[in-house]
C-alpha positions as CSV (number, residue, x, y, z in Angstrom):
1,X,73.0,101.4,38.8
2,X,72.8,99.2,41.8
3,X,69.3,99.3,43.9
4,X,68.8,99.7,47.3
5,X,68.4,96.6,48.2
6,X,71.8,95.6,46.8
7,X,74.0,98.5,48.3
8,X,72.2,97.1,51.9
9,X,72.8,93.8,51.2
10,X,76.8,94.3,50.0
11,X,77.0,96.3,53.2
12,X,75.6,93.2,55.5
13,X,78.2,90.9,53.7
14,X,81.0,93.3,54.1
15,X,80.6,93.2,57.9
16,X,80.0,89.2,58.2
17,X,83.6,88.8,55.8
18,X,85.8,90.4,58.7
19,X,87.9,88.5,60.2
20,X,88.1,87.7,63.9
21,X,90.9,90.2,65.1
22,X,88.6,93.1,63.1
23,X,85.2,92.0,64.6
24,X,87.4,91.5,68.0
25,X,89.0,95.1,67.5
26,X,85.5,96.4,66.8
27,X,84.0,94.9,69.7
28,X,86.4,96.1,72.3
29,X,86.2,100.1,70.8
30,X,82.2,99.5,71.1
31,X,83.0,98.5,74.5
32,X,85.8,101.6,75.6
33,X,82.9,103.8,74.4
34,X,79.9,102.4,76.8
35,X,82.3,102.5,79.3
36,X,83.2,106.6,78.7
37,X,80.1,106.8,78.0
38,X,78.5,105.8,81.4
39,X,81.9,107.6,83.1
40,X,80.8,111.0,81.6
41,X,77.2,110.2,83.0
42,X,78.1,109.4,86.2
43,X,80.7,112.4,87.0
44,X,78.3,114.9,84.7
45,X,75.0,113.3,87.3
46,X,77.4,113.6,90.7
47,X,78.4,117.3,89.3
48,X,74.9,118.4,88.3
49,X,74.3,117.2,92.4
50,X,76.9,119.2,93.9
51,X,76.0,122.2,91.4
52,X,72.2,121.8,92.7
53,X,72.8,121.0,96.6
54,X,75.8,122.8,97.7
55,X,74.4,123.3,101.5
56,X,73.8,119.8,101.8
57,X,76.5,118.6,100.9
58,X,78.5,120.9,103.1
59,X,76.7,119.8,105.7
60,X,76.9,116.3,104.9
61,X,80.8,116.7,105.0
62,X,81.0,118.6,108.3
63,X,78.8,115.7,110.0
64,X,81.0,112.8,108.9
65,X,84.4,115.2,110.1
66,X,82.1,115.2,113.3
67,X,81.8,112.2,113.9
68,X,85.3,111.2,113.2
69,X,86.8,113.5,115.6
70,X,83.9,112.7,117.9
71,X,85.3,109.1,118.1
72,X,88.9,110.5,119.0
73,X,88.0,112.9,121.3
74,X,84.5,114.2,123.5
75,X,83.1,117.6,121.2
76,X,81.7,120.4,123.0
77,X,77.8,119.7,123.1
78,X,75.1,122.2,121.5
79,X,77.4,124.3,119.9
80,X,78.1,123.8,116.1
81,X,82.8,124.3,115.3
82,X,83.5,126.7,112.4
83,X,86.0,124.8,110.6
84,X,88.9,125.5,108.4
85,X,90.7,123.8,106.5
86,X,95.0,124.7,106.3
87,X,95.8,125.6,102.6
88,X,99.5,126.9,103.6
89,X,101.6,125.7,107.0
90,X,103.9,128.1,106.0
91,X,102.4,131.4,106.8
92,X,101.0,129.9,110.6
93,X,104.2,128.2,111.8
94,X,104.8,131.0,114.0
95,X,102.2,129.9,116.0
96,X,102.0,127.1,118.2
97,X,99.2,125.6,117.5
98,X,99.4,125.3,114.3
99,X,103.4,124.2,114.3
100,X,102.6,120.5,113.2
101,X,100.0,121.3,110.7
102,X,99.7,120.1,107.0
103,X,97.9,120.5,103.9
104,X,94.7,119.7,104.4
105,X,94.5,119.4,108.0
106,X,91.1,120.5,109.6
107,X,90.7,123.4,112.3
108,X,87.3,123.1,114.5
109,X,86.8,126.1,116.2
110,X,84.2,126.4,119.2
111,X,84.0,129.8,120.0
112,X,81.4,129.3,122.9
113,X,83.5,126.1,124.6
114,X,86.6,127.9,123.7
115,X,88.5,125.4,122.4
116,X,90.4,124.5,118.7
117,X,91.0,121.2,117.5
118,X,93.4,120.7,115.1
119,X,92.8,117.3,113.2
120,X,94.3,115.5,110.6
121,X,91.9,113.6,108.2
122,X,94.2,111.2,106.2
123,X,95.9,110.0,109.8
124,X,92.7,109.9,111.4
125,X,94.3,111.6,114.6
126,X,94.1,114.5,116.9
127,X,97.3,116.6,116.2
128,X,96.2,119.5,118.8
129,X,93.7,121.0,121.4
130,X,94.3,124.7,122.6
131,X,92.1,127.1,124.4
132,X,90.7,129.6,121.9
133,X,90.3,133.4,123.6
134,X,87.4,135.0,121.3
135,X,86.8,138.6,122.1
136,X,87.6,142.1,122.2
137,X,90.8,143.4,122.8
């Protein structure tokens, strides 16, 4: 029967007799599995954060909207929007407002200044502004 040593050292020479394109081959699936490795980190970290910190990162989101459509047109002052976002054109085309609207597209609502802003984020552009009548009927 073989000692320890032995079985370690026939191990050691088995690895140093590959040739090239195995120790190449080797080398590139040690380095495809740091890189998934440190992918799966980094989603699993920014996932954990969003699982933690879901207020602030809502509010994060609705600042940057902010200021976006603050540089496109003057916001109502001291009065925070309720925004929507337009998950199906479809069922508002009958109204005017909404009769250029897209997926995705951003409503602000400001009750007190009475107005809506429709806003499309991938275009970066104001699509529409309309008075908003809040109340009882």
């Amino acid at each position: 029967m073989k000692s320890h040593e032995e079985k370690q050292e026939i191990q050691v020479n088995a690895l140093s007799s590959l040739n090239p394109k195995m120790k190449a081959v080797f080398a590139a699936v040690a380095v495809i599995a740091l890189g998934a490795s440190g992918a799966a980190y980094y989603f699993y970290s920014r996932y954990a954060t969003l699982m933690e910190e879901p207020q602030r990162i809502a509010q994060e989101d609705t600042s940057k909207l902010l200021e976006r459509v603050g540089r496109l047109i003057v916001l109502p002052v001291g009065e925070e929007p309720t925004i929507a976002t337009v998950s199906d054109p479809e069922k508002l085309k009958d109204q005017a407002f909404f009769a250029n609207a897209q997926i995705g597209f951003k409503v602000l609502i400001y009750a007190n200044a009475k107005k809506a802003i429709l806003y499309d984020p991938s275009g970066d552009k104001i699509v529409e502004v309309a008075p908003v009548n809040i109340g009882n009927p």
